[in-house]
Structure formats: C-alpha cells, structure tokens
N, C-alpha and C positions, 0 to 999 in steps of 0.2 A: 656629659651624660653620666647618671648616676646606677651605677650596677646595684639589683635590688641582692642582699643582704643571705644570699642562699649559695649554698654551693655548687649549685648548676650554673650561676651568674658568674663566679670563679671558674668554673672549669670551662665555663663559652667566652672569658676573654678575650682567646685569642682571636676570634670570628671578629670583634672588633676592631681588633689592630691589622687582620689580613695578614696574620701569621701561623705559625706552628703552634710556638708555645711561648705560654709569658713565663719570664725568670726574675724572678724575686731575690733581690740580692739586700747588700745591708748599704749601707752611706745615707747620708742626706740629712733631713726631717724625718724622724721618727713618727710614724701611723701608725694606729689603733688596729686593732683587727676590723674593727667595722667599718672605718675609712680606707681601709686596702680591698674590704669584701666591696666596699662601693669605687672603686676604681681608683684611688686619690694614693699618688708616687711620685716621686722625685725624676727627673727623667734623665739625668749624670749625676754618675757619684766615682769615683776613682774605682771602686767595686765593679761598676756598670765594664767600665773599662776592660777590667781584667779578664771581667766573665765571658766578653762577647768575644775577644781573643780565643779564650779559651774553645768554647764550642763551635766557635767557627769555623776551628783547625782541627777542633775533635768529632765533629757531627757537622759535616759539609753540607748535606744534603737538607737539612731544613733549615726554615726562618724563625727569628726569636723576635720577642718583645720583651725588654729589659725594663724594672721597676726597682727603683730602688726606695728601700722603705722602711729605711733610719738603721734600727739596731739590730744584734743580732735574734733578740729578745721577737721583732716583729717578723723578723727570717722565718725563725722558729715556730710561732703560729699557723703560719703556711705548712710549714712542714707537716704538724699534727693535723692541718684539716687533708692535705696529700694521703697522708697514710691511713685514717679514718674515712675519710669517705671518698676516695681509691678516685683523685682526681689526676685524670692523664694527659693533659695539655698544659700542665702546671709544672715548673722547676722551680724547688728551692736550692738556694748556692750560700755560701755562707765558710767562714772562716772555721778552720776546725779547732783550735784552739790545742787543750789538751781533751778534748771528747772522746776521740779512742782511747788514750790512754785511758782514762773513767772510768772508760764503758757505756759512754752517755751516746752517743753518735747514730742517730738514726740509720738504718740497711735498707734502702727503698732506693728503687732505679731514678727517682726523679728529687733525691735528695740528694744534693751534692757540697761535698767538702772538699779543701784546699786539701793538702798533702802535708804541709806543713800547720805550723799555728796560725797564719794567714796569709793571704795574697804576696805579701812581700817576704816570708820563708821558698815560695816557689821561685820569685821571679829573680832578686840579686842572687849573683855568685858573679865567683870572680869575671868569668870573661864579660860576662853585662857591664861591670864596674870600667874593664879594658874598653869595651867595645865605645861606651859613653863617652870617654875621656878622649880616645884616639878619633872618633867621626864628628866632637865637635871643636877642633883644633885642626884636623887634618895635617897631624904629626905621630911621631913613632912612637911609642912605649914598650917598653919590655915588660912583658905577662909578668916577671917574677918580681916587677915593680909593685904588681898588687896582690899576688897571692901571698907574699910574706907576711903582708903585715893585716890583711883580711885573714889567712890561717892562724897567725899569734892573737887577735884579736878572737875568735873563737873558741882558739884552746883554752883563754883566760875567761872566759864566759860561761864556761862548762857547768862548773859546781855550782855555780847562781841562776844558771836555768833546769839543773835539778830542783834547786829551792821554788823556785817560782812553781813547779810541777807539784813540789809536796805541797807548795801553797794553794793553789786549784784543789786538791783534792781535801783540801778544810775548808775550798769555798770560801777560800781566798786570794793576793797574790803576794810574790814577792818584790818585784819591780813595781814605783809608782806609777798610776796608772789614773784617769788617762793620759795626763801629763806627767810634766816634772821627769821624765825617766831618764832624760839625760844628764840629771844631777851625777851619775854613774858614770858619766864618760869623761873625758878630754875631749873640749871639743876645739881645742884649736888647731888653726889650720895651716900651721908652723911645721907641727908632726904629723902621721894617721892618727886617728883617734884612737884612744885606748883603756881598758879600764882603772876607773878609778878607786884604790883595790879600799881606800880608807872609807870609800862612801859605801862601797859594799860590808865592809866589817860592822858599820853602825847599822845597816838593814838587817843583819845580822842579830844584832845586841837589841834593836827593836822588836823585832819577832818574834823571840826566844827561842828559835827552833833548833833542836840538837845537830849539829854535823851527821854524826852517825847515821842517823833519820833519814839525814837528806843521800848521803852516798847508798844507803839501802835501798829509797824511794829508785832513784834515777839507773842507778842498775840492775834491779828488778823487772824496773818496765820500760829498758835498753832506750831510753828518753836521746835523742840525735840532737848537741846544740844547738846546731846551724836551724834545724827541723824546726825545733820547738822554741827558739828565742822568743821573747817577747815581740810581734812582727813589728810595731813602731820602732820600739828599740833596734830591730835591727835595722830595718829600711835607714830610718836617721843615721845610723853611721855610717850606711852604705854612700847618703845621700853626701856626708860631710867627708867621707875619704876620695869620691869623685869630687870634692870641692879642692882637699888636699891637693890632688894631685894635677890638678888645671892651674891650680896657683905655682905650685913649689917645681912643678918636674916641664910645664907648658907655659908659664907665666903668663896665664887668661884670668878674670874673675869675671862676677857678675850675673852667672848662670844660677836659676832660682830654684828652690827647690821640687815645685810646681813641675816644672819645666824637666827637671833632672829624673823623676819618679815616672812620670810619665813615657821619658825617652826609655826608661828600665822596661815597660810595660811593652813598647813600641819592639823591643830587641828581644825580649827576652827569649822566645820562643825557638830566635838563633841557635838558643846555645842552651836549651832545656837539659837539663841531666836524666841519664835515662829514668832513674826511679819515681822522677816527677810525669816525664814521657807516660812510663808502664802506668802510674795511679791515673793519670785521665783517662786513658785509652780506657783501662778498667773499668770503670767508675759512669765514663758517659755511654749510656745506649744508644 
C-alpha cells in the first residue's frame, strides 16, 4: 500500500500499523522524502534495535512502529515536517552527533536524540563490556580488568575528540569517516586496543588545525570524551576489547561482531548511568 504524499497520510500511519506512533530512525537504505511520505522503510536496522529498547523502558504504555530510513539526512526530513506541520503520532530518533553542541538540535517532544554522539556513546561502558565477556564464558572477571584500560583508552582520546568537535563545527570531521577510523587504533588482540598516537599526529598535520583552537573549542563547550567520540570509533573498540578479553583473560574466540554489539544493546539498560537514565526520562513524553 502506497501512502498518498500529504502530511495527513504521515501523521495516520500509524492507523495502519495498529499502533501508537511510527519512529523513524536512521539504518538501512536510505529514502527520499517522498518514498518515506509513501510508506517505503527498512524494517531492522541496528538503530531500530536501540530505539525500541529505549521507549519500551521509557514510554511503557504505548505501541510503536519502527521505520528505518537510511541516514540521518532522511531522519531529519521527518523531523522538519513534525515540527512544521505539528505532526503527533510521528517520532523522529536519531544520533545526536555534536548538534547540541552547534546549536543545531531540534526542542520538539517527538524529536529525539541519543545523549551522546550516538547509540553506542549510550550503550558501552565498562560494565556492558564486563557483563558480555563474563555471561558468555560463564567465568569470573575482575571489573578492574576492564576499567583500566577502557579509562586509559579515553583519557588518550580526549584531545582528538575535541578536534573532531572543532571539526563539525567547519562542517567537517576529524576521525575518517565512514570508514577507515580504525587506522587510529591497535587493534590487536594480544593487548586492549589503544591509540595510535603517530596516526593521530598525521590527522593532525593533515588538517592544519591549531592545538590552541582545539583546547579552547572542547573546553568552552565542556565537550565529555566518552559522550562525544566518534560512535563507530567507539563501539569498534569496545567491540575489539570484549574480543581482547575472551581471548587473552577466558581463552574463547570466534564471537562476531554482529553478535557482540547486539549482546551491548540486549544488556545495556542493566547498567545505564544515571545521566543517560535522567536524558531519556527527560526527553521521552
């Protein structure tokens, strides 16, 4: 069935799915605005995942229909017609990137952003990292097996997710993107992963962007490492130190990464920190 091209046809979606509200998230194949105004979405995307977690636990009481519908670029269209022509059975979700920081971040109840720069700035932290490692071995670990070297890993990431921040705001970045960003890490599975400070010196010297610049950008707009990483970036080394540590500390391998992000998605909630806690609560009516 093909929804005729009006915003009334948007806002009564959800009459055809026999729910609350449709939520438009990003993953998949990317749609046009006029093939999302005619109904046409992705029906899993790792996004879908996150979001239905989320308002599940944060808005018990209604049902969703979940669309996902590529970037964030097609999010965002949803969003300007929400806000525009005050549609209310409609949620946009979507990665917040550095949009607060901007200024860019739409204030509307049925527009929603991650807390962090995306879905995987909410969801790893250390005990997710624990929890994964000890429930699929069904062996011990000591917690300070992973916060040490997941804390040293962010304290060395700091000044380069300041850059990445002055870089969004020239509307551009500093991590490659949307690959290759693990050029920047170690990624063997010998050690935890760790930066790699010589690859960062050269994104550096490619850039040309002043230090000074950048310690004034990230401390001015109090920019939180962990918060604001680049989410792939982070996720992947989240994904490779639960690899680390099933090999070197549990001598398992074999566990995919598919498989490992998902498990993060499945836990996370366990072990939410309260400031991700307070931003949904806030945020979902």
């Amino acid at each position: 069935m093909a929804f005729v091209r009006t915003t009334t046809g948007l806002n009564n979606q959800h009459l055809f799915h026999n729910v609350d509200y449709i939520v438009f998230v990003e993953g998949g194949e990317s749609y046009t605005k006029t093939q999302i105004d005619q109904g046409q979405f992705n029906d899993e995307s790792i996004d879908t995942l996150f979001w239905s977690k989320i308002l599940s636990n944060y808005k018990t009481e209604s049902k969703f229909k979940f669309k996902a519908v590529g970037s964030k670029t097609a999010v965002l269209q949803v969003a300007e017609d929400i806000v525009n022509n005050n549609l209310t059975t409609v949620y946009a979700a979507m990665d917040q990137e550095f949009d607060r920081v901007l200024g860019k971040a739409y204030k509307h109840n049925n527009i929603l952003y991650t807390l962090g720069y995306s879905w995987e700035n909410d969801v790893w932290n250390e005990k997710v990292i624990h929890k994964i490692v000890t429930s699929t071995t069904a062996k011990d670990l000591e917690v300070s097996e992973v916060i040490e070297p997941f804390s040293k890993f962010i304290k060395d990431m700091k000044f380069s997710v300041y850059a990445d921040g002055y870089m969004f705001s020239k509307n551009s970045g500093f991590f490659p993107r949307p690959t290759n960003h693990l050029k920047v890490i170690d990624c063997t599975l010998t050690t935890p992963p760790f930066l790699k400070k010589a690859e960062i010196d050269n994104l550096f010297v490619a850039t040309g962007i002043k230090k000074p610049n950048i310690y004034s950008f990230g401390s001015r707009k109090k920019i939180c490492c962990k918060s604001y990483m680049y989410g792939h970036l982070l996720g992947d080394v989240c994904k490779l130190m639960v690899k680390h540590l099933l090999k070197i500390k549990q001598e398992v391998t074999g566990l995919g990464d598919e498989i490992i992000r998902r498990l993060a998605i499945n836990h996370f909630l366990e072990f939410v920190p309260a400031e991700v806690d307070n931003h949904y609560q806030e945020i979902i009516k």
